[in-house]
C-alpha positions as CSV (number, residue, x, y, z in Angstrom):
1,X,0.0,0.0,0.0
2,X,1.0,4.0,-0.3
3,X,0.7,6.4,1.9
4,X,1.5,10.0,1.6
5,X,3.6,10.7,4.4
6,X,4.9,14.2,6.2
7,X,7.1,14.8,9.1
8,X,6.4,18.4,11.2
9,X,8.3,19.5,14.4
10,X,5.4,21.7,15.8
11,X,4.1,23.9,13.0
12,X,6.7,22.9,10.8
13,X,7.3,20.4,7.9
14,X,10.6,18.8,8.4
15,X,10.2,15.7,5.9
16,X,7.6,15.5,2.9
17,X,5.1,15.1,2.2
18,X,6.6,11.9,0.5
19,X,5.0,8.9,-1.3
20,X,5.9,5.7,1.0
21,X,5.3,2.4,0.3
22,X,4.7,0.3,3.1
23,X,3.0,-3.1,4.2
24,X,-0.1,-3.2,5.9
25,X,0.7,-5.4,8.6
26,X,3.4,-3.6,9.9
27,X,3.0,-0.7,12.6
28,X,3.4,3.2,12.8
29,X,7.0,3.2,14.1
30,X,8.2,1.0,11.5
31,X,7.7,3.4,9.1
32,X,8.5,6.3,10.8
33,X,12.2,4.4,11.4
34,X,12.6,3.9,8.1
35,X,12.2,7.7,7.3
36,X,15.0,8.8,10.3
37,X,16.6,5.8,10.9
38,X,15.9,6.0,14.9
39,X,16.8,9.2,15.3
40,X,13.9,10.3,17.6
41,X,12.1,8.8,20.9
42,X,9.4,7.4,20.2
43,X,7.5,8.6,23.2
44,X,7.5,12.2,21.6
45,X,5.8,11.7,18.4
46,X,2.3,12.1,17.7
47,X,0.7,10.6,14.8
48,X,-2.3,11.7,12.5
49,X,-3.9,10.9,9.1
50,X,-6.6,12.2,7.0
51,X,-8.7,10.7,3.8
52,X,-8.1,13.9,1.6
53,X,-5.6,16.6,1.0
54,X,-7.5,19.2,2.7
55,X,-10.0,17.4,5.2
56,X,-9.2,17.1,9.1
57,X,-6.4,15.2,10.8
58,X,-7.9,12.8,12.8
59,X,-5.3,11.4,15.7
60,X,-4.6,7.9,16.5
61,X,-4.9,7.2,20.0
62,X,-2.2,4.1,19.6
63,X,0.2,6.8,18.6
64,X,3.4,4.7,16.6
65,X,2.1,1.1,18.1
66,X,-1.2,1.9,16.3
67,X,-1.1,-0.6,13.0
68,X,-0.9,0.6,9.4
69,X,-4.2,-1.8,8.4
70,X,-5.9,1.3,10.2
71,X,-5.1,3.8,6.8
72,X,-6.3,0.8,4.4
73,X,-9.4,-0.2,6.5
74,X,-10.9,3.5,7.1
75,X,-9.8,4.6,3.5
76,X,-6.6,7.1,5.1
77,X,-3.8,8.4,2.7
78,X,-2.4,10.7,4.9
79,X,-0.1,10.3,7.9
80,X,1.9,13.1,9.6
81,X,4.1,12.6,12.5
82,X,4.5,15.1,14.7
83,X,7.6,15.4,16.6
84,X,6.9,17.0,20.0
85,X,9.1,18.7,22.5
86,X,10.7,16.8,25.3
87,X,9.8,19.3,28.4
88,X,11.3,17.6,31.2
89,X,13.3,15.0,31.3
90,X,15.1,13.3,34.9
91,X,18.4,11.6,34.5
92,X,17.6,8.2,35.9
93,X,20.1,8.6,38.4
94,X,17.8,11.0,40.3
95,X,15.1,8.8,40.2
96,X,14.4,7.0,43.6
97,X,12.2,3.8,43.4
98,X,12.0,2.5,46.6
99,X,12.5,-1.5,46.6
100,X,10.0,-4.3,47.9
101,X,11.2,-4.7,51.1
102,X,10.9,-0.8,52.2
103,X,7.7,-0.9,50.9
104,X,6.3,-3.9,53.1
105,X,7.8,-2.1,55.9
106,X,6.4,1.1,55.0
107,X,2.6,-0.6,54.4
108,X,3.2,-2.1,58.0
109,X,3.6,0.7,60.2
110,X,-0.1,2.2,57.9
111,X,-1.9,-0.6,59.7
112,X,-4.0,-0.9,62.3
113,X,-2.8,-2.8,65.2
């Protein structure tokens, strides 16, 4: 199958749009590798399509794990990715997760004796 494919970074076209060919059974992130190679996270891209070249995007709520059968099935040609700023991001050294055993013993002392 083909799908018309563009790549923004906010407001922005970055890539496309560009005629892809692709196979149904694969799923959003495949393609959008194949454009940068893994380049970006995928946890900051939001994906769209739309039927016709001036109708509404319409987002898919599986994001890049969402399955390409979706743009075949509901008659879609377009897909645009959007990249979206990373706001915050913690080193994982900062992050404290407490293990199992302070837990229990935390859980304890909230009990009623």
């Amino acid at each position: 199958m083909f799908i018309i494919v563009q790549v923004n970074e906010g407001a922005k076209i970055i890539t496309g749009p560009l005629v892809k060919e692709v196979e149904e059974n694969s799923i959003f992130s495949t393609l959008f590798d194949s454009i940068f190679s893994g380049n970006y996270i995928h946890q900051n891209v939001y994906v769209e399509v739309r039927k016709t070249e001036t109708g509404p995007w319409v987002p898919v709520q599986e994001g890049l794990e969402g399955k390409l059968l979706l743009m075949t099935t509901l008659g879609f040609i377009y897909l645009k990715y959007i990249l979206l700023p990373c706001d915050f991001v913690v080193p994982l050294s900062q992050i404290h997760i407490p293990n199992a055993f302070t837990r229990l013993m935390e859980f304890r002392y909230q009990l009623p004796a």
